[in-house]
N, C-alpha and C positions, 0 to 999 in steps of 0.2 A: 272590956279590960284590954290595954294597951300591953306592946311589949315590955314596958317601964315595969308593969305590977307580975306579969307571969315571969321575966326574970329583972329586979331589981338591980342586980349589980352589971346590970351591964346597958351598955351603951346605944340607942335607940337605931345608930347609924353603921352600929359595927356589924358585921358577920356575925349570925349563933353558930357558936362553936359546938360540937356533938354532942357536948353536955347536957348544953340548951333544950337543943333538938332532942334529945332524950328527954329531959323533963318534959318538954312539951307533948312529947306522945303518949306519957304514961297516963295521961289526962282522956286519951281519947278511947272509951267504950267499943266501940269498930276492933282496935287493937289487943284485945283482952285475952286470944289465946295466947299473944305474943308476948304480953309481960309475966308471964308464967315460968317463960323461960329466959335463965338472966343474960342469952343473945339474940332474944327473936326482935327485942325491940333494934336492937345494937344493928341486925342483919336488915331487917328492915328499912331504918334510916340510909343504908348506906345506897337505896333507890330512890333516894328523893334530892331534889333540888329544891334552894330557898328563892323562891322571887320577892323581891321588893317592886308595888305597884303605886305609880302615883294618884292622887285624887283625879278622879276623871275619867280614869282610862278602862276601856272595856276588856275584862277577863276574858269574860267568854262573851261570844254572838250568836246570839241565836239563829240558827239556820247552817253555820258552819258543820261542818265534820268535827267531832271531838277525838283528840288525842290524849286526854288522860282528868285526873282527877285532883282539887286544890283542897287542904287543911288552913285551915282561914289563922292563923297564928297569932296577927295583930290586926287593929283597923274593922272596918266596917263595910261592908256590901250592901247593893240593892239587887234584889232579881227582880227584873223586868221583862214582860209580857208584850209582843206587840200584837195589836187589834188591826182585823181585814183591813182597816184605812192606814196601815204602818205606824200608826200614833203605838207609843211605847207607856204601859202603865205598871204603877209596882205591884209586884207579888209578895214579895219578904224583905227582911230586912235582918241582915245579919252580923253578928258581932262575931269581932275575933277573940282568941284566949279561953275558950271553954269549948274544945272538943268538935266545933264549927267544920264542917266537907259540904261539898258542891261538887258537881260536873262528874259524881260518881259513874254516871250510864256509859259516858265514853270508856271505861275498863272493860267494857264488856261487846264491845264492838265498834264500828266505826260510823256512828247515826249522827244523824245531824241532832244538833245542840236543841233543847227544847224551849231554853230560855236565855238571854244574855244577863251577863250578871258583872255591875260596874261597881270601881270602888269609889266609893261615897266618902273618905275620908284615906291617908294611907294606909294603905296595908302591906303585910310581910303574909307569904304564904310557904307551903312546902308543896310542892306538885310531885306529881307522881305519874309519870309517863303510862301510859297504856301499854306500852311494848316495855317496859322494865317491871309493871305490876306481872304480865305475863313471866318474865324472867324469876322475879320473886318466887311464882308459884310452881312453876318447876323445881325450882331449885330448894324451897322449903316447904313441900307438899304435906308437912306435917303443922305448921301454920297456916297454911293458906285456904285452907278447906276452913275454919274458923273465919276468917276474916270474908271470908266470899260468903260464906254464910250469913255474916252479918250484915253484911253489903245489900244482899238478895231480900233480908227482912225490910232494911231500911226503904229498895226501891218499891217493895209490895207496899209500905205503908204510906208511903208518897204516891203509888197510882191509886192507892184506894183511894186516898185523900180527893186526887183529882177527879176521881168518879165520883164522891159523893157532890163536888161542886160545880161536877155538869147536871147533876139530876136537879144539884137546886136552881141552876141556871134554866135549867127546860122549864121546872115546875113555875117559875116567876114568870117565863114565856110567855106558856100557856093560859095564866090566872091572867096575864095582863091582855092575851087576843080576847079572850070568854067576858073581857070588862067587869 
């Protein structure tokens, strides 16, 4: 879903005004203590910036230090993987306009990036600095402990995820030395 269909009346090349950006986060699951209350979403937004990303260009790289977290708004992603010989293969593939985040782990410290993730098409996103998520959470401690919580689920069920597909990677290993 393009930005055409999540806001129709407006223009693919203009600025989302806060409206915008307000409709688009009430969309997003992660944010759910925040629209509870009619400024968490309001207080929220007012820590994020919009980037517009051209076809091609790498969001994030894998191996950098991450400094904050992207809300995929418009357009479409690939995350890419690179293998011991540096050859880059895809993991996902992600669409913008339905509640879409990436590069979550960097809010939570400053590690390098697990995978680089390019736009495959343009996209508009909303980033969210690591050092203004931490401001957020000082400063609405009554939000923020929801949204870290769900943060927390989402990274557990993504490491689960990768353990189950190292076990099945061992197990094909091993079935393939034994002949």
């Amino acid at each position: 879903m393009g930005l055409k269909e999540i806001f129709p009346n407006r223009d693919a090349n203009v600025e989302p005004v806060q409206d915008d950006i307000l409709k688009y986060l009430e969309g997003i699951t992660l944010l759910e203590e925040l629209k509870a209350d009619p400024g968490g979403l309001k207080a929220f937004s007012e820590f994020l910036s919009v980037k517009d990303i051209a076809t091609g260009s790498e969001i994030i790289r894998e191996g950098d230090v991450g400094g904050g977290m992207f809300f995929l708004m418009s357009g479409r992603v690939m995350v890419m993987k690179k293998t011991v010989q540096g050859d880059f293969y895809p993991v996902a593939k992600l669409s913008g306009g339905n509640g879409i985040f990436f590069g979550e782990g960097a809010l939570f410290g400053h590690e390098a990036r697990s995978a680089s993730v390019i736009a495959d098409e343009p996209c508009r996103c909303l980033v969210l600095d690591g050092g203004d998520f931490e401001r957020f959470c000082r400063l609405y401690p009554q939000w923020s402990v929801g949204v870290i919580l769900r943060l927390a689920k989402v990274v557990a069920t993504r490491l689960r995820s990768l353990n189950q597909d190292y076990v099945m990677l061992y197990q094909a290993l091993v079935s393939e030395i034994r002949g």
